[in-house]
N, C-alpha and C positions, 0 to 999 in steps of 0.2 A: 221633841218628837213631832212628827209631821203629822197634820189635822188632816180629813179628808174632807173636803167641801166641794159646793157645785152650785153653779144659779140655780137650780133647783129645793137644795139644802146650803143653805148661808148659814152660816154662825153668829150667833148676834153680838153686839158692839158689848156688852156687857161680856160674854162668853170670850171674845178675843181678849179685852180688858184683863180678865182674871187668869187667861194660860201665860199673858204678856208675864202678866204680876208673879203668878209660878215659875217660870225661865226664871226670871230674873232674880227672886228670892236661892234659888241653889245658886246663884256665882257666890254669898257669901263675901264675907268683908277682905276689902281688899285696903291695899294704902295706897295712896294717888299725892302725886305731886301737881303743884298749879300755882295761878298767882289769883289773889283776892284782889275781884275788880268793882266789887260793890259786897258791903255789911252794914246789917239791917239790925241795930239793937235797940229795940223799943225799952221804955222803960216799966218797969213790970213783970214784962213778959219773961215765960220763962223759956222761951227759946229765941235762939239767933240764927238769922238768914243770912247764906252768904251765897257769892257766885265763885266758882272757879274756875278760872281759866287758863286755856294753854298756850302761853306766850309765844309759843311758834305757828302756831296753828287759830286759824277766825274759831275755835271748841270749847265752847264750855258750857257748866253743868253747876244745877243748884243743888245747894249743902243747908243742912239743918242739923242744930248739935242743941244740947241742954245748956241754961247760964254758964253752969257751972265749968262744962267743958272748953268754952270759950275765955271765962274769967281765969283759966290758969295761964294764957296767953296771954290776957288783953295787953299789957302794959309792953308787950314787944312784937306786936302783931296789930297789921292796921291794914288800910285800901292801898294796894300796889306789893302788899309784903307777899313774899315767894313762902308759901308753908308746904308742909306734907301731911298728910291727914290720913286716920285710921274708918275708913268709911262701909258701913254696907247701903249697897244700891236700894233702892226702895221706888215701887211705883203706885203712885195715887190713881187707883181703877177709875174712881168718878168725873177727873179732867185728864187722866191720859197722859200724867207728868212722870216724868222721871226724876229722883234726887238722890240726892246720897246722906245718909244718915250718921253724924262724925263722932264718933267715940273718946278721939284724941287728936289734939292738932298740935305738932310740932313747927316751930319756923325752922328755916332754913338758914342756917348763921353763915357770915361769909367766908369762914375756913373751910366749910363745906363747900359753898360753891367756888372757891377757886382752885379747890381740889380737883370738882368736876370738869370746870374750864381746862385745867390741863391735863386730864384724861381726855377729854374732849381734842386738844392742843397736839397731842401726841397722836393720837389718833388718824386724825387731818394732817397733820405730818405722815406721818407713815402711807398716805395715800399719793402725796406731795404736789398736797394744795397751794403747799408754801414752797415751794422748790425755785430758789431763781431764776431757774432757765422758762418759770412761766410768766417770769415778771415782763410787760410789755411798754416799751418805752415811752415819753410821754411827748408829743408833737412841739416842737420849737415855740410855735405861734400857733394855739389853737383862736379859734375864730369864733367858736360856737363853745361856753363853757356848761355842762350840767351839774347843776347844785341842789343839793339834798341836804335839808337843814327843818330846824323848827321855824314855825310861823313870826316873824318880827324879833328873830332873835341874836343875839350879840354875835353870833357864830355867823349868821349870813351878812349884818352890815360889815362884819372887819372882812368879809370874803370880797365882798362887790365892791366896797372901799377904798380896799386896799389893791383889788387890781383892776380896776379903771382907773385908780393914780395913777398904777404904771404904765397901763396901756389903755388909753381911752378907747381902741375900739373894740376891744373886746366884747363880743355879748353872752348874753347868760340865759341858760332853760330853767329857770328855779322851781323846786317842789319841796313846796310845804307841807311836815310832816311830824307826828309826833314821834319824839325823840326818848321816849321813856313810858315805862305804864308798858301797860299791856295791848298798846293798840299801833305800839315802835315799829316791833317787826315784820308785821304784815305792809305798813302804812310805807317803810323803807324799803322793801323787797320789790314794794309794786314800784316803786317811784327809781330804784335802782334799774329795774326792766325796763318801765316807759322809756326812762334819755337812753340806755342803751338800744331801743329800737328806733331811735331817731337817727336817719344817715348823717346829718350833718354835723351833729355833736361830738368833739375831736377828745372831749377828757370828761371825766365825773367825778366831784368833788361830794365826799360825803362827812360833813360838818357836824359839830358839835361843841360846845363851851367848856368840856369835862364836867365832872360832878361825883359823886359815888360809887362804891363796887357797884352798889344796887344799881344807880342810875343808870350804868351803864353797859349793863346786863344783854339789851337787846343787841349791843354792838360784837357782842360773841355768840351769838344765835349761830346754829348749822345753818336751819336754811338762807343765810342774810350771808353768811359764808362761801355757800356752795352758789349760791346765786351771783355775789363777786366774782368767784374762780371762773364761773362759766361765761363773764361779759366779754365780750369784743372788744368793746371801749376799754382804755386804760383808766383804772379808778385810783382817784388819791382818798386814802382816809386821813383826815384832819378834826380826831377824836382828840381833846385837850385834856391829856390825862397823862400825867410822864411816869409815874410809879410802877401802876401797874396797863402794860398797854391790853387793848381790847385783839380778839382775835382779828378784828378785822385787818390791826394796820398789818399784820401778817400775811394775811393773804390778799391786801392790795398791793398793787404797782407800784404805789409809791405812799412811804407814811412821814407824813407834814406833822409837827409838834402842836399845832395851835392853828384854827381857821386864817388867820395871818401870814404864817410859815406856809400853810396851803396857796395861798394869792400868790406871795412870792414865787415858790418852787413850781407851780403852773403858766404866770404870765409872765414873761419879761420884761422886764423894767426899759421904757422908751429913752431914757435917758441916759441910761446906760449902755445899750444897744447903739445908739447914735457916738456915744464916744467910742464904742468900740469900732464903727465902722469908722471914725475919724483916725483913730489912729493905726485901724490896718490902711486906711490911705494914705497916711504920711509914711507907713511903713513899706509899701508897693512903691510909691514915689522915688523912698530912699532907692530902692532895691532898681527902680528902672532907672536913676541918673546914676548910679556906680557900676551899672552894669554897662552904658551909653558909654559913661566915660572910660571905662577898659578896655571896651572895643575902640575909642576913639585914639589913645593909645597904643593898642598894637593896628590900627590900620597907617597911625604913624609911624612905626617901628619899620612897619613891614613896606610902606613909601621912599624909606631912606635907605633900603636895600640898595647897594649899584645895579642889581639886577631891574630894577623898575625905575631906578633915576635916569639909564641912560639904556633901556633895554633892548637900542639895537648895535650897542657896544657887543655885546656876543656875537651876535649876526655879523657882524662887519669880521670879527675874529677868526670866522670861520668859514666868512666867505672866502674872506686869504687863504684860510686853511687849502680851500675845497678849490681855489684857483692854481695852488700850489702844485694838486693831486693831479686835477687836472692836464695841466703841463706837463706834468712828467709822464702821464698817462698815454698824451700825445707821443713825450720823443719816444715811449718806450715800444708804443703801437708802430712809432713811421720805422723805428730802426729795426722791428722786427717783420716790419714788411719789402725794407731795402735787404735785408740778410735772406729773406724766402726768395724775394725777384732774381738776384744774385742765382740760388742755388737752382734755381728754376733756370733759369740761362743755361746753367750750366750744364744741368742734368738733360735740358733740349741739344745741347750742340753734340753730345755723346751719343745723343739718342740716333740722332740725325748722323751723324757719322758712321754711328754701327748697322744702320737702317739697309735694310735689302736693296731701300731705289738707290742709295749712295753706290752702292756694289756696283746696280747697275747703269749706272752714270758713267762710270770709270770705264764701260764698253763690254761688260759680263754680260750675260745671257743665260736664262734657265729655262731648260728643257724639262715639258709635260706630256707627260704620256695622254691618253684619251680622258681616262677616270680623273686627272689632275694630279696626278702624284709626280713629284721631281725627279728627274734622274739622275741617278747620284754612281750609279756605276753603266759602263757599257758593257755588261753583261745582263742590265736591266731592258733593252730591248731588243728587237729582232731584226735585219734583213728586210727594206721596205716596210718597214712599220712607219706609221705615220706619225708626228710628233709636233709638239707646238714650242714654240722660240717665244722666248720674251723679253724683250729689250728697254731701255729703260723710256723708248719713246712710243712705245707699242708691242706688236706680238706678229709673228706670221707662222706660217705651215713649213715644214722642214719633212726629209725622208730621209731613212735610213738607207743609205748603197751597200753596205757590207756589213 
């Protein structure tokens, strides 16, 4: 319930202390899962200190139990073991602590947690973290490699070893990191983000030796998961564990067998690369002299054509042809302009014969009335009517007497 206070009326450090310690006494015991990152067993004593913490998360919280409760576990229970615990909260008024007071502490056996892993498994599937179509491919020749390993350990020399054998220029962004315990997944998550926020960095190898279900616990964390799903960068996991794999190499880009298999399947081998370019150039070589020499070939074929041994053997062919036409084109043009000349003569001398001045050649004469019309009957004019003569050498004036 809510306090009413005021700079006026404060509440004293002792008064807050004790409603703290009220709140928290009704939550009642609860079970909590964690992993034990430090325990404290004096000899003597009859209580044991422990810390618990939460492997995903920088949280944790001190536990205090009786010998006794501790001795039903000890002999399968140690620093790094994952337990579950029957605890109520408890707060010490006079330094203002918090802890949890253990009734019971189970460990967490590994049938157990790889049950969870794949609830977990299934889970992240169903959201399809692991879906192929999000797998992103990994650059031919990267240039700039990020590697995420332990400090001075077998997994980072067989990485860097093994590929600057193959490719001496390769370089590398390395982050040193614990790889187990309780300080893996924060310590991997951050170092996963960092190379992924570097531009230049083309791939991210995240390394390790194998080792135990336990050990390798941090390697199926969600948040170390979903923080993979969500890199730009394409990540290799190169977790050395073949039995049972970690969720990681699921949802990386690419999963390498061994930090080794990782150098391989990221860098290529220069020596192999070099024969391979050797022999697509003997293979391009092949390909441009049989190609050379088929066309060499049919521009021979196609040279020994008569049409291009002697190509103006047509032309000459048909120049005859075309002189041929020619000629005939003539006589048939002159003969058909002697048969027109001809009938043109002819059709003039009829013309000329039948022609009015011929008439009046012969000594005829036509007489025209005034308007010019011919007179064709003498019943066409009158008694001194005046009329015109035309002769074939001129015309004169005529009158009619009767």
């Amino acid at each position: 319930m809510a306090v009413n206070t005021s700079p006026e009326s404060p509440l004293p450090v002792g008064e807050v202390s004790r409603l703290i310690g009220g709140w928290i006494d009704r939550l009642g015991a609860v079970w909590v899962e964690g992993q034990i990152t430090q325990l404290s067993r004096r000899p003597g004593a009859g209580v044991v200190f422990l810390t618990l913490r939460d492997p995903s998360y920088d949280i944790s919280v001190s536990v205090t139990c009786y010998r006794q409760v501790f001795d039903a576990v000890a002999d399968v229970v140690s620093e790094g073991a994952r337990v579950v615990v029957l605890a109520k909260p408890e707060w010490y008024a006079p330094r203002g602590q918090l802890s949890l007071r253990a009734a019971e502490i189970r460990p967490v056996g590994v049938g157990e947690l790889l049950a969870r892993l794949e609830q977990l498994k299934k889970a992240l599937t169903r959201e399809g973290l692991f879906a192929p179509e999000r797998k992103k491919p990994l650059p031919f020749l990267p240039q700039l490699v990020g590697l995420v390993c332990g400090r001075a350990s077998a997994a980072e020399r067989d990485v860097l070893e093994n590929a600057r054998h193959r490719w001496p220029a390769v370089r590398f962004e390395v982050r040193n990191v614990a790889v187990q315990g309780v300080h893996a997944v924060p310590q991997v998550v951050q170092a996963v983000k960092e190379l992924d926020a570097i531009e230049d960095v083309d791939v991210i190898i995240v390394a390790r030796g194998g080792g135990s279900v336990e050990d390798l616990l941090p390697f199926s964390d969600e948040q170390l998961i979903r923080t993979v799903a969500e890199c730009r960068t394409p990540v290799v996991s190169a977790i050395g564990h073949e039995p049972d794999n970690p969720l990681l190499d699921h949802v990386a880009d690419l999963r390498a067998s061994t930090p080794t298999d990782a150098a391989k399947k990221v860098v290529p081998d220069v020596g192999e690369e070099y024969e391979r370019v050797r022999l697509l150039r003997d293979r391009a070589r092949r390909c441009v002299a049989a190609l050379v020499e088929r066309e060499e070939r049919g521009l021979a074929h196609a040279l020994a054509r008569p049409s291009i041994e002697d190509p103006y053997r047509m032309i000459d062919e048909r120049a005859d042809h075309v002189a041929d036409l020619l000629d005939r084109g003539r006589r048939c043009l002159r003969h058909q302009l002697d048969r027109a000349a001809s009938e043109l003569t002819h059709t003039h001398a009829r013309v000329v014969a039948l022609s009015p001045a011929a008439t009046l050649k012969r000594g005829y004469a036509v007489l025209q009335k005034a308007d010019g019309h011919a007179v064709r009957d003498p019943g066409e004019v009158a008694a001194g009517e005046a009329l015109r003569a035309r002769v074939s050498e001129g015309e004169f004036s005529v009158r009619v007497d009767t």
